[in-house]
Structure formats: structure tokens, C-alpha cells
VEXLO-319637 format. One line per field, with one value per atom (N, C-alpha, C): residue in one letter; x negated, y negated, z negated; residue number from 1; atom name. Coordinates in steps of 0.1 Angstrom, whole numbers, plus 5000, padded with zeros to 4 digits. Last residue first. Example, Ala and Ser with C-alpha at 12.3 -4.5 7.8 and 13.67 -1.06 7.14 Angstrom:
<nodes>
resn	[S/S/S/A/A/A];
px	[4872/4863/4871/4868/4877/4868];
py	[5022/5011/5000/5057/5045/5033];
pz	[4929/4929/4921/4922/4922/4922];
resi	[2/2/2/1/1/1];
name	[N/CA/C/N/CA/C];
</nodes>
This chain:
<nodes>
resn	[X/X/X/X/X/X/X/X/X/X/X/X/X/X/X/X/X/X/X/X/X/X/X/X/X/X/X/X/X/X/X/X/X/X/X/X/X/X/X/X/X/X/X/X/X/X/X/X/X/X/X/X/X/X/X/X/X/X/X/X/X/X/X/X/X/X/X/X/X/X/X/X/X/X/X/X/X/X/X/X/X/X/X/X/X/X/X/X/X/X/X/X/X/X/X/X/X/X/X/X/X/X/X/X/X/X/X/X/X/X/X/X/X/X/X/X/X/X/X/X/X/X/X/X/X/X/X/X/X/X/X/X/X/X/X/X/X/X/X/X/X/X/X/X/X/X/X/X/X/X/X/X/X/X/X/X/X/X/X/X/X/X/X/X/X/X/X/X/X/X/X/X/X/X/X/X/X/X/X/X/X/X/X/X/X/X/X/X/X/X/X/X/X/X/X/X/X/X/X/X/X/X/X/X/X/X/X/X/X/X/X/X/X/X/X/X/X/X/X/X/X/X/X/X/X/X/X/X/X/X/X/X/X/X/X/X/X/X/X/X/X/X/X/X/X/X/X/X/X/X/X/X/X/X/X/X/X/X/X/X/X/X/X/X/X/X/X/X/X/X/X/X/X/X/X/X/X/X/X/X/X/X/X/X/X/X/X/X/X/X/X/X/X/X/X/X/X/X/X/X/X/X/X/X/X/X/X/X/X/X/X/X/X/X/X/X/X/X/X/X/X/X/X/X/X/X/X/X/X/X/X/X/X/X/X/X];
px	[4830/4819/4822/4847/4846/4835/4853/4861/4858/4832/4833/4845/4835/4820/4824/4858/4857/4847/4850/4860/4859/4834/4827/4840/4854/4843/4835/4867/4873/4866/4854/4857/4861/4844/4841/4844/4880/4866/4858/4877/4889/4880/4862/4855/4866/4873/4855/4856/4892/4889/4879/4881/4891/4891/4868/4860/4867/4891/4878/4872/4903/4908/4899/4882/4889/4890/4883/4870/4873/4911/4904/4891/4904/4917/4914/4889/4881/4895/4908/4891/4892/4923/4930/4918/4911/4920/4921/4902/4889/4898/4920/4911/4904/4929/4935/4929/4909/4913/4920/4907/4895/4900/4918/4925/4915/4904/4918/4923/4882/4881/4892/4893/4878/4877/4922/4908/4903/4951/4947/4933/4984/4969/4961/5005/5002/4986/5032/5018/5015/5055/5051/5038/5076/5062/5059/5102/5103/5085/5128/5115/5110/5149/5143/5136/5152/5161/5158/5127/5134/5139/5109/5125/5127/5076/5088/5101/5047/5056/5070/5020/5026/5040/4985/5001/5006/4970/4973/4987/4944/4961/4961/4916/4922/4937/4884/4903/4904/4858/4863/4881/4845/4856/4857/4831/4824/4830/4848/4839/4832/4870/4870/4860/4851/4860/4862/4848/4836/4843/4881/4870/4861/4875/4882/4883/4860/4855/4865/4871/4859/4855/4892/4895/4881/4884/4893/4894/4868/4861/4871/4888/4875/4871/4899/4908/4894/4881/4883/4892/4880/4870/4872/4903/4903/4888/4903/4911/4910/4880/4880/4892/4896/4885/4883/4915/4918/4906/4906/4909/4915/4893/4881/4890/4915/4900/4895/4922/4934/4924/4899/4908/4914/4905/4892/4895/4931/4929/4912/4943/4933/4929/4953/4956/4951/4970/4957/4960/4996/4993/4980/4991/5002/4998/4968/4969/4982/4973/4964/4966/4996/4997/4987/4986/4993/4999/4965/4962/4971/4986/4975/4967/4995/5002/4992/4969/4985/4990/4967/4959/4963/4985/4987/4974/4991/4999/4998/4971/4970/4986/4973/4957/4960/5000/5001/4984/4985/4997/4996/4964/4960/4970/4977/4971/4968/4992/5000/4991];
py	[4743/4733/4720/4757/4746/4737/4777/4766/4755/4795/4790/4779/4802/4790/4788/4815/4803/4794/4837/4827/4815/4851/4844/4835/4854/4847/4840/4875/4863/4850/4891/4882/4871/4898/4897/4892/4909/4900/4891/4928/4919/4905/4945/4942/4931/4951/4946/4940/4964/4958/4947/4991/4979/4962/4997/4995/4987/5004/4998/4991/5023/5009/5002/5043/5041/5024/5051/5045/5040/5057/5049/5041/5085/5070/5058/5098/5095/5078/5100/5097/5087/5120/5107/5100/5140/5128/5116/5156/5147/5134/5160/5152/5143/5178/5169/5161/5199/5195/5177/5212/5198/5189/5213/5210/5199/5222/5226/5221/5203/5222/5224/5175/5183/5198/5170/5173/5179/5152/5162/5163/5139/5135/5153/5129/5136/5137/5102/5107/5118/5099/5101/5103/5073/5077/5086/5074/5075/5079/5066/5062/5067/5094/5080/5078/5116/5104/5091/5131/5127/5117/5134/5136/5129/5118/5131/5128/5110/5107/5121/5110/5118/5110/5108/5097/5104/5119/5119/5117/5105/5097/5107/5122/5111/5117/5132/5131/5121/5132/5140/5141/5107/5111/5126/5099/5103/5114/5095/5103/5109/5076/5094/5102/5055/5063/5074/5053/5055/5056/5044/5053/5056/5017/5029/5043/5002/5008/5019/4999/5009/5010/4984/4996/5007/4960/4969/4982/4947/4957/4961/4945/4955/4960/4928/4940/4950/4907/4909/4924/4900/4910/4913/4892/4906/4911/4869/4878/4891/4852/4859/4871/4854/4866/4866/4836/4855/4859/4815/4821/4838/4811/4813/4818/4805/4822/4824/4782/4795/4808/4768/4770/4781/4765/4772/4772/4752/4768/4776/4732/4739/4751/4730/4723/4727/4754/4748/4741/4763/4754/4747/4792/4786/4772/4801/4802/4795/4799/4789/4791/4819/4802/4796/4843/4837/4824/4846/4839/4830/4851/4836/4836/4872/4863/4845/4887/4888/4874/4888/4884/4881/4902/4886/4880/4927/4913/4903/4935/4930/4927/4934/4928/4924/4952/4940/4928/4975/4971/4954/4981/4975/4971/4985/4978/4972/5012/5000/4987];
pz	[5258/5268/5271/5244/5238/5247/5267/5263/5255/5261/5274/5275/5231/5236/5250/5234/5225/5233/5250/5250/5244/5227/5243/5247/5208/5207/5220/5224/5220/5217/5231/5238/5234/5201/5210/5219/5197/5189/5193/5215/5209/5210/5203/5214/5221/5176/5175/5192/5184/5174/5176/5196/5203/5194/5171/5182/5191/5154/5148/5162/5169/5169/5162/5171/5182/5178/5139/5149/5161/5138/5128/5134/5152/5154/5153/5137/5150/5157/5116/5115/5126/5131/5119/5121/5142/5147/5139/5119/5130/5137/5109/5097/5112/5121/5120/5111/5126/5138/5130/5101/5104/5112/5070/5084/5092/5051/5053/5066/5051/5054/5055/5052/5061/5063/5045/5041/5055/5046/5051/5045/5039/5036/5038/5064/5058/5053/5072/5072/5064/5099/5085/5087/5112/5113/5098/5134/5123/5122/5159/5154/5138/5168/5160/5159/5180/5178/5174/5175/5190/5187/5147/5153/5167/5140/5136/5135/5148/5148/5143/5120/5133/5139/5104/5110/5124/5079/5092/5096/5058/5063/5074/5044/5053/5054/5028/5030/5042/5023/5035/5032/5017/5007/5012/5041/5028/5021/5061/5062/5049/5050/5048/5054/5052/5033/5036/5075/5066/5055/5080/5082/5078/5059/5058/5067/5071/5059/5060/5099/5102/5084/5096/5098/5097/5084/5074/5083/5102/5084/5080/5121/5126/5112/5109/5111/5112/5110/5098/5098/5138/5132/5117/5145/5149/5140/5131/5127/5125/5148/5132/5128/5172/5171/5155/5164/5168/5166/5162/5151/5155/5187/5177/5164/5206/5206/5196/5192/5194/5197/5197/5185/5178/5225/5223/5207/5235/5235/5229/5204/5217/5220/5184/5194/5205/5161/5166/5183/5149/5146/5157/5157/5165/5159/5146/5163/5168/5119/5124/5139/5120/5117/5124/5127/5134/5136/5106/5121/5129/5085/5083/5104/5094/5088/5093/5090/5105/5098/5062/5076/5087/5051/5051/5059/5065/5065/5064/5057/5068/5073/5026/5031/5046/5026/5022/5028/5033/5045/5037/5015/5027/5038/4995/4996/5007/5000/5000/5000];
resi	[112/112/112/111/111/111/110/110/110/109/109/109/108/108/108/107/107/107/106/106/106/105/105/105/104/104/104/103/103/103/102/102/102/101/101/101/100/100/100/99/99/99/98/98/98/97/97/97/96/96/96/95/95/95/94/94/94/93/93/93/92/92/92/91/91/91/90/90/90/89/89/89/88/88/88/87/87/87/86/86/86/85/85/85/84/84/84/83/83/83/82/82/82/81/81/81/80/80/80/79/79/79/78/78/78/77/77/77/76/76/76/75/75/75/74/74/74/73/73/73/72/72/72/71/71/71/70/70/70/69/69/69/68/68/68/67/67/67/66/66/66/65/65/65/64/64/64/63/63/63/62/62/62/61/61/61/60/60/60/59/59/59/58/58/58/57/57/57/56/56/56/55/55/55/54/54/54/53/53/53/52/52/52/51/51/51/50/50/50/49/49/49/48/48/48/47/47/47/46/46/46/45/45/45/44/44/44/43/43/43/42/42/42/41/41/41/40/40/40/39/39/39/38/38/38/37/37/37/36/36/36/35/35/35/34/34/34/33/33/33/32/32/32/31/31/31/30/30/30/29/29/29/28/28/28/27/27/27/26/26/26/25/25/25/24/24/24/23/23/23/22/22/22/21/21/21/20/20/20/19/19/19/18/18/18/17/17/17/16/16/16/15/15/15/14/14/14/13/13/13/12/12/12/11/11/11/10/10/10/9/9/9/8/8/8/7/7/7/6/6/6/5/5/5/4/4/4/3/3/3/2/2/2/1/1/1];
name	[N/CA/C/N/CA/C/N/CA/C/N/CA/C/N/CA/C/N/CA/C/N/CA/C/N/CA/C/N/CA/C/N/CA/C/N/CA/C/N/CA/C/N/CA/C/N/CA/C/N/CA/C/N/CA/C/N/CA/C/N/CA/C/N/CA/C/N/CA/C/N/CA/C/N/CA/C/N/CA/C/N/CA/C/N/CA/C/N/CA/C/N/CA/C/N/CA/C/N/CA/C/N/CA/C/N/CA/C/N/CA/C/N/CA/C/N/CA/C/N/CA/C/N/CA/C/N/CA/C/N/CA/C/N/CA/C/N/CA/C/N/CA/C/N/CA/C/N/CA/C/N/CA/C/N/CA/C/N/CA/C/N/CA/C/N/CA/C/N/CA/C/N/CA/C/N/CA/C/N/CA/C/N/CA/C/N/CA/C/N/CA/C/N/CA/C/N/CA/C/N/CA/C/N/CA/C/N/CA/C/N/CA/C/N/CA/C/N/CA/C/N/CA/C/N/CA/C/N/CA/C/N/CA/C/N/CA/C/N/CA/C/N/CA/C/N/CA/C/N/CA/C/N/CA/C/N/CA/C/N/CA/C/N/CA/C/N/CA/C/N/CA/C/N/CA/C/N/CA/C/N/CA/C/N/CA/C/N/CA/C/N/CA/C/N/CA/C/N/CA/C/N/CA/C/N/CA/C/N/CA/C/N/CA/C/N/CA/C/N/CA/C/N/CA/C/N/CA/C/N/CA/C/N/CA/C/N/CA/C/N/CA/C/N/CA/C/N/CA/C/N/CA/C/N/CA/C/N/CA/C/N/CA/C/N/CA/C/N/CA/C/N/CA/C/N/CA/C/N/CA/C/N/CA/C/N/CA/C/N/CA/C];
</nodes>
């Protein structure tokens, strides 16, 4: 629950300063902080279950509905799905990060 509330109010606070700021080089430079602030929350938390060897695995479940559960898995009991959850986690860590990244190159080719 911690961390739904940490990226809410991160979500939250971009989306102000990105809708408040006057310039488009403003509006790059507070995304990419954003996005890199998502980037340490998702790559610590990967590197927690590398250590830990637990991890969250997030399925969808019933045709009808949207509905997300998770189940907490381990490293020997269930690698296949320990490795997904994990390797997820590194995925958007990395989208993340390269977000970021442009965003930042954005910024300096706008603020010229």
C-alpha cells in the first residue's frame, strides 16, 4: 500500500507542475524528473526481490471483468513466476528510464 499511495502522489505532483508550466521545455523537464523518480521506485523494488527471493505476481482473472489479482510467489516454489514478476519490474524500470531520457534531451533542445 505504500507504494500505491508514493505513486500517486508523484503522479499527482507532475501532473500539476506539467499542467501549470508555461513552456514546452518546463513541461519535458518535469516529466522526465517524474519518470525518473518511477524508474527508483520500480528498479528498488525489483532488486528487493532479487535479494528477498519473494515477489507480487499480477494476473488478470475472469473474461467479464477487469479485475487484477496478485499472488506473492518465491524463487523455489515457483521460479517461472517469480522470473516474470521480477523481470516486469525491470522491463518498466527500463521504459522508465528511457522516458526520462528523452525527456531530458527534450528539455536541452527546447530550452536553446
Amino acid at each position: 500500500m505504500r507504494w500505491i499511495g508514493a505513486v500517486a502522489l508523484v503522479l499527482g505532483l507532475v501532473g500539476t507542475a506539467v499542467t501549470l508550466s508555461q513552456t514546452a521545455a518546463r513541461k519535458a523537464l518535469f516529466v522526465g524528473i517524474g519518470t525518473m523518480i518511477y524508474t527508483g521506485f520500480l528498479a528498488y523494488n525489483a532488486a528487493s526481490n532479487e535479494f528477498t527471493g519473494t515477489a507480487n505476481y499480477y494476473y488478470l482473472r475472469g473474461m467479464d471483468k477487469f479485475s487484477l489479482w496478485s499472488e506473492a510467489v518465491t524463487r523455489d516454489a515457483s521460479p517461472a513466476k517469480f522470473r516474470s514478476a521480477t523481470n516486469e519490474l525491470w522491463e518498466l524500470s527500463g521504459l522508465c528510464l528511457g522516458v526520462s531520457l528523452i525527456s531530458f534531451i527534450l528539455y536541452r533542445k527546447l530550452d536553446d
